[in-house]
N, C-alpha and C positions, 0 to 999 in steps of 0.2 A: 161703694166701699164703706166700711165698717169702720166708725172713728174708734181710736185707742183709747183709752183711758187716759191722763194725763198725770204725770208727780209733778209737784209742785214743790220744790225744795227754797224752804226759804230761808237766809241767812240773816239771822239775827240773832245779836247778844240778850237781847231787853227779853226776861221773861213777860213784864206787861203785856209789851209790843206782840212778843209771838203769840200770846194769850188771844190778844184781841184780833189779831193776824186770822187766828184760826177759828174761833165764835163766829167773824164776820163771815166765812168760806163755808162755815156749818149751817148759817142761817141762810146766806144765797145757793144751798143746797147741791154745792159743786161738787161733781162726782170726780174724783180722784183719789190721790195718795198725796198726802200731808206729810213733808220730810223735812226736819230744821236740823241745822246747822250755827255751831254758836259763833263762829268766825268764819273765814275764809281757809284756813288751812285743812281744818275740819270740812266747809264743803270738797274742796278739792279732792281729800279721801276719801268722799262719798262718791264723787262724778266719776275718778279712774279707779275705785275700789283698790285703795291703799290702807297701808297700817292697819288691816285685817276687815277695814268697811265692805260690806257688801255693797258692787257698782251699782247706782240706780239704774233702771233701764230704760230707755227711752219709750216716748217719747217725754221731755219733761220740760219743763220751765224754770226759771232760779227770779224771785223776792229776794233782792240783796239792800242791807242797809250796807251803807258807808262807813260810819265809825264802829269800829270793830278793833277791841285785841286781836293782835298778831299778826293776823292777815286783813288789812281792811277790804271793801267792799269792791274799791275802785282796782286794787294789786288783786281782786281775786278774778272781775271782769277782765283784764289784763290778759291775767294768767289762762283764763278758760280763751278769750280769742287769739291764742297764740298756740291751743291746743288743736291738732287736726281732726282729733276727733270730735273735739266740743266747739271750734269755732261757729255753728249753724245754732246754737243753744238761743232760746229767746231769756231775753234780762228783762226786767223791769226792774229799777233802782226804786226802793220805799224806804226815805233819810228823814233825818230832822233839817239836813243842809241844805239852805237857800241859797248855799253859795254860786254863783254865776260859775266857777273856777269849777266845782267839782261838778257842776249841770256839763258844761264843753266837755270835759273829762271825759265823761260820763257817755253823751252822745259821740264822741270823737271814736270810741269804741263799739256805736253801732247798737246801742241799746232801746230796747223797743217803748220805753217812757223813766221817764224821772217823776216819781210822784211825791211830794213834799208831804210826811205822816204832820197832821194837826192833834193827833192825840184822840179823837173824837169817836164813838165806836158807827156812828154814822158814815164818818169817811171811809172806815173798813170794811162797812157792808158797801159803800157803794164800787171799793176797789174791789173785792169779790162778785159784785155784779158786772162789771165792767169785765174781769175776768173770765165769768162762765160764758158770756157774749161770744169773748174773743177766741177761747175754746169751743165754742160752738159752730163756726161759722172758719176759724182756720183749717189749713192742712198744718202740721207740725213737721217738721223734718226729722227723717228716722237718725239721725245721726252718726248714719253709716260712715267709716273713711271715703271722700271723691274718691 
């Protein structure tokens, strides 16, 4: 069987962050589709194509940071496993919080890592390595309704 290509939608406010977010995913030479979102609300009308967004299509992934206008990261995790069509979605949270409170949060909703940004563009190649791995070697879920 033929793997999919995969999106990659990441939610982040930090122009930096998404900067290096995506430098790091161009140099581990990850084939996909690179999709940001500057909060949660704005992901959300990307995931169900609302307020005129074109729906991503599967199969895809979401890079969500936590502190976010409007919609933060954790009400957006929330919101997507409360959705029947997106609760199969894989999350990987990318924050500056070391909080323990928003780690349980975080995992309490079934999230595939918590990874704490250092800022470093090292850490971002190596979270981009770690990613094409994991793209390499999963099945994705099509995200059909059960």
């Amino acid at each position: 069987m033929e793997k999919r290509q995969a999106t990659i939608l990441l939610v982040e406010d930090d122009d930096v962050d998404a900067e290096t977010v995506e430098r790091g995913l161009k140099a581990a030479r990850i084939e996909g589709i690179l999709v940001r979102a500057r909060d949660g609300v704005e992901a959300m009308d990307l995931l169900e194509g609302r307020h005129g967004q074109a729906k991503i299509r599967p199969p895809f992934l979401l890079l969500v940071d936590i502190r976010m206008p409007r919609m933060d990261g954790l009400s957006l995790i929330h919101a997507v496993r409360r959705n029947v069509s997106l609760q199969r979605t894989i999350i990987f949270v990318l924050t500056t919080s070391d909080s323990e409170r928003d780690r349980l949060a975080a995992y309490n909703e079934h999230v595939a890592g918590y990874i704490i940004k250092s800022g470093s563009d090292d850490q971002y190649l190596r979270l981009a390595k770690m990613l094409e791995y994991y793209l390499s070697i999963v099945e994705l879920p099509s995200h059909a309704v059960a």
